[in-house]
VEXDREN-2710 file (C-alpha; in Angstrom, 1 decimal):
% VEXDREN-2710
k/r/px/py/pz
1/UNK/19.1/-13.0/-7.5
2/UNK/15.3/-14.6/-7.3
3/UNK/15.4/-13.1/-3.1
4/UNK/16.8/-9.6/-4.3
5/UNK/14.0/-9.2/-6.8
6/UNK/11.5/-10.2/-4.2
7/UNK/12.6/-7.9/-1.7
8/UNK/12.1/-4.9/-4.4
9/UNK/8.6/-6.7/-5.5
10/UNK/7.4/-6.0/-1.5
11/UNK/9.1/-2.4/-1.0
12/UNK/7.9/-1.2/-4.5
13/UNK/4.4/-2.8/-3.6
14/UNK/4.4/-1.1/-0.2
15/UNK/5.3/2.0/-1.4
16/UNK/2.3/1.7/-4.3
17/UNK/-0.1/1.1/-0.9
18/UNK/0.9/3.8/0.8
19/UNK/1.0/6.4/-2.2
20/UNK/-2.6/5.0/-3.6
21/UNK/-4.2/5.1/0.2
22/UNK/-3.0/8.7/0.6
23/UNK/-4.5/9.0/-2.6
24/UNK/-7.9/7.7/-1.4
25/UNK/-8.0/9.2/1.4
26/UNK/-7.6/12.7/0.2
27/UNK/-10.2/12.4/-2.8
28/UNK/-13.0/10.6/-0.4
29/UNK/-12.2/12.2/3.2
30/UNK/-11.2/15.9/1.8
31/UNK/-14.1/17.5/2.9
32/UNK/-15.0/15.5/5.9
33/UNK/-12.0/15.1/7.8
34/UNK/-9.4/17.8/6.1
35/UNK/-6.8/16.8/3.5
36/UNK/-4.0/16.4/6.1
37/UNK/-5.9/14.3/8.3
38/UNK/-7.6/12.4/5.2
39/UNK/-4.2/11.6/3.8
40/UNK/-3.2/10.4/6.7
41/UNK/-5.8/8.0/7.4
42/UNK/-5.7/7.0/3.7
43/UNK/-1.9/6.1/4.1
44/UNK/-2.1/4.1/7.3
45/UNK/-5.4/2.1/5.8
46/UNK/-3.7/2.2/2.3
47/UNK/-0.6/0.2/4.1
48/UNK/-2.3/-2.2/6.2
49/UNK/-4.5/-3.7/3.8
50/UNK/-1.8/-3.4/0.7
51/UNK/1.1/-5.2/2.8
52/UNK/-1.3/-8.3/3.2
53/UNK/-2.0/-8.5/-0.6
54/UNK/1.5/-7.9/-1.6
55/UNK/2.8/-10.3/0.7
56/UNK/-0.1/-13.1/-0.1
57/UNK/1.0/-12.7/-4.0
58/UNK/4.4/-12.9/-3.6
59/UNK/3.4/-16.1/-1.9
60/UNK/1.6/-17.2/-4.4
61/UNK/4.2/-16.3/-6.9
62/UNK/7.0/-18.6/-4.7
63/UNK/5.0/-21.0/-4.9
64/UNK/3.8/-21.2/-8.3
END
């Protein structure tokens, strides 16, 4: 049971990465790059950096 609710802990958290980079993206790099492209950009950043912070806390959450 413990595994199956960390498995939804990391897809829920990479799923809040990529929706809040998209976010980002689109309300700093609108103008700059085009909302598309901004998104985009915003998503792929928004993934990279979230999936090492969710992972590291679920870490820390195993072993505390």
């Amino acid at each position: 049971m413990a595994a199956l609710i960390y498995l939804l802990a990391l897809l829920l958290g990479l799923a809040a990465a990529l929706c809040a980079g998209a976010a980002s993206g689109l309300r700093i790099g609108r103008e700059a790059l085009g909302a598309e492209l901004a998104a985009y950009m915003g998503g792929l950043y928004g993934v990279l950096s979230g999936t090492a912070a969710v992972v590291f806390g679920l870490i820390v959450l195993m072993i505390v």
